[in-house]
C-alpha positions as a Markdown table, in Angstrom:
| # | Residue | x | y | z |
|---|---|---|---|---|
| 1 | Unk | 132.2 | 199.0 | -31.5 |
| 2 | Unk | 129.8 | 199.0 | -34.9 |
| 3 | Unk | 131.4 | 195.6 | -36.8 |
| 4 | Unk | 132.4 | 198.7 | -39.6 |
| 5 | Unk | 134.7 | 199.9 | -38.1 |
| 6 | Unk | 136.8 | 196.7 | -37.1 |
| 7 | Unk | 136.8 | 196.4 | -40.7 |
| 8 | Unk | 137.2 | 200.0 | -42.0 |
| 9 | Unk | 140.6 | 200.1 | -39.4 |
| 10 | Unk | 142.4 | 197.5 | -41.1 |
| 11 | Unk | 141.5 | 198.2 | -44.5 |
| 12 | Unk | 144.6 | 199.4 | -46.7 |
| 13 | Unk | 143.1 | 202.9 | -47.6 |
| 14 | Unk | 143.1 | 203.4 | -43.8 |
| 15 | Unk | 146.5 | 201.9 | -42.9 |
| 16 | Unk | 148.5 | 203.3 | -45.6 |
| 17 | Unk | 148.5 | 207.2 | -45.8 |
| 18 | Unk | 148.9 | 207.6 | -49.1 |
| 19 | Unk | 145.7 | 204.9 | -50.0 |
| 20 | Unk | 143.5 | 207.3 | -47.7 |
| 21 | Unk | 141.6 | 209.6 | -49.5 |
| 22 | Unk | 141.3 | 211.8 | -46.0 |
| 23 | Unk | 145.1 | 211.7 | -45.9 |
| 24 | Unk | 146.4 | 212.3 | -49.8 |
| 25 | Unk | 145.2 | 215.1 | -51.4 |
| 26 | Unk | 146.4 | 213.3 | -54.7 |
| 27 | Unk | 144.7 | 210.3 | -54.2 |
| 28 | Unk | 142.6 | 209.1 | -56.7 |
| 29 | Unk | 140.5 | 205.5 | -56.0 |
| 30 | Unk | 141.1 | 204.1 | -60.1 |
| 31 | Unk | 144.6 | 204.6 | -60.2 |
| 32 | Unk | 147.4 | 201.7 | -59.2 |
| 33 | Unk | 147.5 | 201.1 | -55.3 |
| 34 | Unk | 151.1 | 201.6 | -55.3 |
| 35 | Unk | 152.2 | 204.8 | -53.1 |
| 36 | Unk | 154.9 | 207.0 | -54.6 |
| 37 | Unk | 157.9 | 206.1 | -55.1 |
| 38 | Unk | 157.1 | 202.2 | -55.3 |
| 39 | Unk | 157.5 | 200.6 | -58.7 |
| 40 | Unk | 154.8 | 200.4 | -60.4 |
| 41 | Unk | 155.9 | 197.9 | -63.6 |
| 42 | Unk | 154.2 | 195.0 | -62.0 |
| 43 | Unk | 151.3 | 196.7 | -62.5 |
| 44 | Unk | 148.5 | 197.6 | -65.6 |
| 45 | Unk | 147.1 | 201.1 | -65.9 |
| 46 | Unk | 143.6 | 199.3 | -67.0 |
| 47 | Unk | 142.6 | 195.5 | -66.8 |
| 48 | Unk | 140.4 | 196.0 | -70.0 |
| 49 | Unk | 142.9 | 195.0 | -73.1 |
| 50 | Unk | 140.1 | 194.3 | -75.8 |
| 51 | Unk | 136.3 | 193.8 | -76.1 |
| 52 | Unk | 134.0 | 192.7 | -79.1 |
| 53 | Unk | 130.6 | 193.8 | -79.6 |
| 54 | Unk | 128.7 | 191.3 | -81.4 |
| 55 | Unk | 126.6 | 192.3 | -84.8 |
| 56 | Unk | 125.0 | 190.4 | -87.2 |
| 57 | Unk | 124.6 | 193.3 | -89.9 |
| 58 | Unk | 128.8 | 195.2 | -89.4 |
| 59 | Unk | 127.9 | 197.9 | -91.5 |
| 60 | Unk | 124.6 | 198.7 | -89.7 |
| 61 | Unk | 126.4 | 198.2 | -86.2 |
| 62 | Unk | 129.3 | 200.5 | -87.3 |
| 63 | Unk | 126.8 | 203.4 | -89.0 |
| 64 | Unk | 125.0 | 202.9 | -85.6 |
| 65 | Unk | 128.5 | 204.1 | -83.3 |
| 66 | Unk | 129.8 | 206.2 | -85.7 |
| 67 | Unk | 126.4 | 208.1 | -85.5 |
| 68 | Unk | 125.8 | 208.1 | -81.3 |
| 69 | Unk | 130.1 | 208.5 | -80.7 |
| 70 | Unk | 130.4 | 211.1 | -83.8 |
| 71 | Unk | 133.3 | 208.8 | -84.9 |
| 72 | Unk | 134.7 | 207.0 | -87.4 |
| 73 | Unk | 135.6 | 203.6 | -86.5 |
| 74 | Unk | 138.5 | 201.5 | -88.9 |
| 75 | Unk | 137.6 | 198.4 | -91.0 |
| 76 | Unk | 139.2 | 195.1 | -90.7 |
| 77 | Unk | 139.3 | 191.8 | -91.6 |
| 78 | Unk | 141.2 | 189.4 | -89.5 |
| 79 | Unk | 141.1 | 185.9 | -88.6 |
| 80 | Unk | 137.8 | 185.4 | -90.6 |
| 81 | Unk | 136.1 | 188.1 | -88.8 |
| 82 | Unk | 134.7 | 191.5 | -89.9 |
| 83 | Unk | 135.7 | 194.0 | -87.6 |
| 84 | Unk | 135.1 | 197.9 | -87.4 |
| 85 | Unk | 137.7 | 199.2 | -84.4 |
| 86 | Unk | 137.1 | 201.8 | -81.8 |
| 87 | Unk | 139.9 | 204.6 | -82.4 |
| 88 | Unk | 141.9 | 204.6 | -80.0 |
| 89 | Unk | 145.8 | 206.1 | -78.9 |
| 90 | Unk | 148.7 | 203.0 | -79.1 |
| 91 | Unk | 148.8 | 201.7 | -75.3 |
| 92 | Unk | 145.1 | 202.6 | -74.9 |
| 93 | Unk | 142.5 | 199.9 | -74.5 |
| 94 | Unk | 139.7 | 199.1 | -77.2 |
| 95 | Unk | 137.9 | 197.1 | -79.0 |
| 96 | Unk | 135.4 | 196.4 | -82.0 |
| 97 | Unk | 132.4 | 195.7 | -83.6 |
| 98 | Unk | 132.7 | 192.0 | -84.6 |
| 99 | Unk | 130.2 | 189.9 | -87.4 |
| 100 | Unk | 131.8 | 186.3 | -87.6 |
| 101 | Unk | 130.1 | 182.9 | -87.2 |
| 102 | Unk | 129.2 | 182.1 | -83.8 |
| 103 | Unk | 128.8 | 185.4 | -82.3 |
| 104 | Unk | 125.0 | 186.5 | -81.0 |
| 105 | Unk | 124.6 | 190.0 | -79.9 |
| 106 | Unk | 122.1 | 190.1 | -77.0 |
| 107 | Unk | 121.0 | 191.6 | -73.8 |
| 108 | Unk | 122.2 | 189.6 | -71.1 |
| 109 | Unk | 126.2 | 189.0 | -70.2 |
| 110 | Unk | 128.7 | 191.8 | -69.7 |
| 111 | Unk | 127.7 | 195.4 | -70.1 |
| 112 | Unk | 130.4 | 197.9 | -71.8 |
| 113 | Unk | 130.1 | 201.2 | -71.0 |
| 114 | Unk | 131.7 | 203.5 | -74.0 |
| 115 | Unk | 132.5 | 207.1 | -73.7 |
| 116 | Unk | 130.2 | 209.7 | -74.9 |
| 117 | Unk | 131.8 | 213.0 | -75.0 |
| 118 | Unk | 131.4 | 215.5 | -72.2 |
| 119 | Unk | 127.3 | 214.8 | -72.1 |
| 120 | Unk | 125.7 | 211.4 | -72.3 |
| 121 | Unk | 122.8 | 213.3 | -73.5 |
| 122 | Unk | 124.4 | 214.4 | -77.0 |
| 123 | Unk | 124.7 | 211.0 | -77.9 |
| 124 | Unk | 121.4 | 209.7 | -76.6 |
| 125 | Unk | 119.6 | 212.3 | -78.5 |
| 126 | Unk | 121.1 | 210.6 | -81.9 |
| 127 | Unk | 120.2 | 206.8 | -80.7 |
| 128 | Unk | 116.7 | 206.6 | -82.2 |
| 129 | Unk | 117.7 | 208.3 | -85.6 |
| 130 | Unk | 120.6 | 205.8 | -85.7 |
| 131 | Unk | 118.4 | 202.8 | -85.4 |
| 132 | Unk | 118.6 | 202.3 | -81.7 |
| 133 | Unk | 116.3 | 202.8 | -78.3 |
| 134 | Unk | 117.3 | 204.3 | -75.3 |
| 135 | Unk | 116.6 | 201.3 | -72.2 |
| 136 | Unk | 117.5 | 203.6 | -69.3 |
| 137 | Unk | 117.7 | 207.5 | -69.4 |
| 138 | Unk | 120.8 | 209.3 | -68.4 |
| 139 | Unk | 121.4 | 208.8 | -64.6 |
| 140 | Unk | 123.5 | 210.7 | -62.0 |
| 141 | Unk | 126.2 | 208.3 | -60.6 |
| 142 | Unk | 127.4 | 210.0 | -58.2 |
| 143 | Unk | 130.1 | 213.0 | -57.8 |
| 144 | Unk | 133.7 | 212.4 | -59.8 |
| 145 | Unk | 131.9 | 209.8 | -61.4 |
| 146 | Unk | 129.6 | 211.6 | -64.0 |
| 147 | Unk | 126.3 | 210.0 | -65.9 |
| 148 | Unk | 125.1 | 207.2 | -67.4 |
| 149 | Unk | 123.1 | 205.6 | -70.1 |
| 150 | Unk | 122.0 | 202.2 | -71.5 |
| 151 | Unk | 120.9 | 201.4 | -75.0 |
| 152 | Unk | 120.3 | 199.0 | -77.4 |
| 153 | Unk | 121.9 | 199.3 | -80.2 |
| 154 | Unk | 120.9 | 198.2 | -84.1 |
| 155 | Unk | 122.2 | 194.8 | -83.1 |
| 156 | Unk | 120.5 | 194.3 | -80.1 |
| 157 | Unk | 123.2 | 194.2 | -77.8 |
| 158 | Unk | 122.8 | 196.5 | -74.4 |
| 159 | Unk | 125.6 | 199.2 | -74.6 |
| 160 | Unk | 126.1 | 201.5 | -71.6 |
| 161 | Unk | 127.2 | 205.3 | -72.5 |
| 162 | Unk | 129.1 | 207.3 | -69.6 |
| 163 | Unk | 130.4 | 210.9 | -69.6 |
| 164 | Unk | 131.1 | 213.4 | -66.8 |
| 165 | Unk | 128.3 | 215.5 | -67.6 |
């Protein structure tokens, strides 16, 4: 037997029926583990909670989102930070545009990948008229997943853009 499928048998999408996509007609890979009727409390609906993107210039990096997103994002001063806040329903994870001392925007670390509407290519057609370049053209992920895009935004920071078409 192929070493796969010793560990493809005792994998818990292929023990527990209602973790197998094969066996669940409702079953949906990002969603909690849990099978119905379990309690799901214990559990987050998202392990993003927050995430600053870095700017040097806040106005710039805010006319810069507002432009791509076609959004309008809120302004904030806290904890000796300027901030400009993704919108975003109560419950719902976001974050902001941060300019405070000791924050670099760059290339290199994490990647964030925003929302871009139903087509990535909307926004990416705005990027250079807002300041930006487009790094990598939008790409096929794969099916249920929809497309992708990386930038770089006013700041210089690498921003990924996804949508399902």
């Amino acid at each position: 037997m192929p070493f796969h499928y010793h560990v493809a048998r005792f994998h818990p999408r292929f023990i527990n029926p209602h973790l197998n996509p094969h066996l669940n007609p409702h079953f949906n890979p990002h969603l909690s583990p849990s099978p119905p009727g379990e309690s799901q409390e214990h559990l987050m609906s998202s392990v993003i909670n927050w995430f600053d993107i870095p700017a040097t210039n806040l106005d710039r990096a805010a006319r810069f989102y507002e432009t791509v997103l076609g959004i309008s994002l809120i302004r904030e001063n806290m904890l000796g930070a300027q901030m400009a806040i993704f919108p975003a329903k109560p419950g719902e994870a976001t974050g902001a545009i941060m300019a405070r001392d000791g924050v670099t925007p760059g290339t290199t670390g994490s990647t964030i990948y925003l929302k871009a509407g139903a087509d990535v290519s909307v926004a990416l057609a705005k990027v250079p008229d807002a300041g930006g370049k487009v790094l990598h053209p939008k790409t096929f992920i794969k099916e249920g997943w929809g497309y992708f895009a990386i930038v770089l935004d006013t700041e210089s920071n690498s921003i990924g853009l996804q949508s399902p078409n």
